[in-house]
C-alpha positions as CSV (number, residue, x, y, z in Angstrom):
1,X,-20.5,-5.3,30.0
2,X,-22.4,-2.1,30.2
3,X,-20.3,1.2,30.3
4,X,-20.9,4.4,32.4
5,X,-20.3,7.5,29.9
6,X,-19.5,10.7,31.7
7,X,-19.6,13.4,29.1
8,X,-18.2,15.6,31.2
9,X,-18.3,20.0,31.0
10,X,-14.5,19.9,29.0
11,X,-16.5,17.9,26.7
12,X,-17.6,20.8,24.3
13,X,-18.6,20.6,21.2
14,X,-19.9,17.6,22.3
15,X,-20.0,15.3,19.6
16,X,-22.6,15.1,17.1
17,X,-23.0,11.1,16.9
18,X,-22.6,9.3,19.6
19,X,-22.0,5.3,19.5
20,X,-23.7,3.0,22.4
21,X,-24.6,-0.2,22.9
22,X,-27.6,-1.7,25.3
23,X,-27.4,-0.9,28.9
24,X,-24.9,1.9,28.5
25,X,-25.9,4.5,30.8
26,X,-25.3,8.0,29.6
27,X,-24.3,11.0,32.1
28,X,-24.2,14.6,30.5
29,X,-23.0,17.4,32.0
30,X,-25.9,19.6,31.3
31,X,-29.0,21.3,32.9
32,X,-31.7,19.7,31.0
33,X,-32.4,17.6,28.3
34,X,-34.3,14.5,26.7
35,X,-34.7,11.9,24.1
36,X,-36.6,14.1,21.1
37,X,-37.1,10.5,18.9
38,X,-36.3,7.4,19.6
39,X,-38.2,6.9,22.9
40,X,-37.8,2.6,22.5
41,X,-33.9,2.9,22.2
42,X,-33.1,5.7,24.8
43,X,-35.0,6.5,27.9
44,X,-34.2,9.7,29.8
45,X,-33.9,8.8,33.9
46,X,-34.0,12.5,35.1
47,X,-32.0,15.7,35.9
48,X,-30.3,15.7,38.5
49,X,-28.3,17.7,41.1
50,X,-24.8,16.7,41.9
51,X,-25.0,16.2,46.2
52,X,-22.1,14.5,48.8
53,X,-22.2,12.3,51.1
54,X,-22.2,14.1,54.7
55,X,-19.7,13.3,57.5
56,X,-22.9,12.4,59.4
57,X,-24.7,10.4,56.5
58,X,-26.5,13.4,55.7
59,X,-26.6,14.1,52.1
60,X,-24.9,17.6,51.1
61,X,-27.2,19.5,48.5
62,X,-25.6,22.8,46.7
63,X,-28.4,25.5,46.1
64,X,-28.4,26.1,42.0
65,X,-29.4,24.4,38.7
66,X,-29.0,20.9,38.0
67,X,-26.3,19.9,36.4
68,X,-26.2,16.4,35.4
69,X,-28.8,14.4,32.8
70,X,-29.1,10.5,32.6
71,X,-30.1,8.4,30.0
72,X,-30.2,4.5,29.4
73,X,-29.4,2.9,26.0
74,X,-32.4,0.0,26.1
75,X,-32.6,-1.0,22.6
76,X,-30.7,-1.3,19.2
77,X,-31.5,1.7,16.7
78,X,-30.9,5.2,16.8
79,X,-32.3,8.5,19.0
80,X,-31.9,12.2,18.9
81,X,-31.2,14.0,22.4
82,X,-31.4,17.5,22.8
83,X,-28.8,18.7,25.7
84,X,-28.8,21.9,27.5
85,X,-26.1,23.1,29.2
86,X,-25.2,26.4,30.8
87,X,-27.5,29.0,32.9
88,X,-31.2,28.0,32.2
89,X,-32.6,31.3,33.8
90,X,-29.7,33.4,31.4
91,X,-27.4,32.0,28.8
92,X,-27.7,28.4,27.8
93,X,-27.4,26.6,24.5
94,X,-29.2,23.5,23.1
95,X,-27.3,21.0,21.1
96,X,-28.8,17.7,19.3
97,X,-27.0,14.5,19.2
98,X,-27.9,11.5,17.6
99,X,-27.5,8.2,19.9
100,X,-26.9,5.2,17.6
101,X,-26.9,1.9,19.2
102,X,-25.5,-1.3,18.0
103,X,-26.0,-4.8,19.8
């Protein structure tokens, strides 16, 4: 079964290898990021936002950065991801993690 893997802000360091399988699908807390090798492995689905579900069925949307990055685990091998976290318009920092994934 695939996995959902929050690697949430209290995550930090965050690790430097990180062991998935196919069909995990990866959510960092971070403003940015994406897959620097190992495009056929690990596909980046976006940065996103973190909204809520209105009373109303309105969806909720906080004014600031984004602060969540997804990626899918498609393949066997291994990938480098860079992650940013913190304040992309002040302090942030970059950290590379390789992705190995085992069938």
């Amino acid at each position: 079964m695939a996995r959902l893997i929050d690697i949430g802000p209290a995550v930090r360091p965050l690790p430097q290898i990180l062991r998935v399988r196919p069909g995990d699908l990866i959510k960092f807390a971070a403003t940015g990021g994406d897959v620097k090798s190992g495009e056929t492995v690990i596909r980046r689905l976006g940065v996103f936002r973190t909204s809520a579900l209105g009373p109303d069925g309105g969806v909720l949307s906080p004014e600031g950065a984004p602060d969540a990055v997804f990626f899918l685990v498609c393949n066997p091998g291994s990938a480098v991801l860079r992650i940013v976290s913190g304040d992309p318009w002040g302090k942030f920092e970059t950290n590379l993690i390789e992705a190995r994934s085992e069938a």
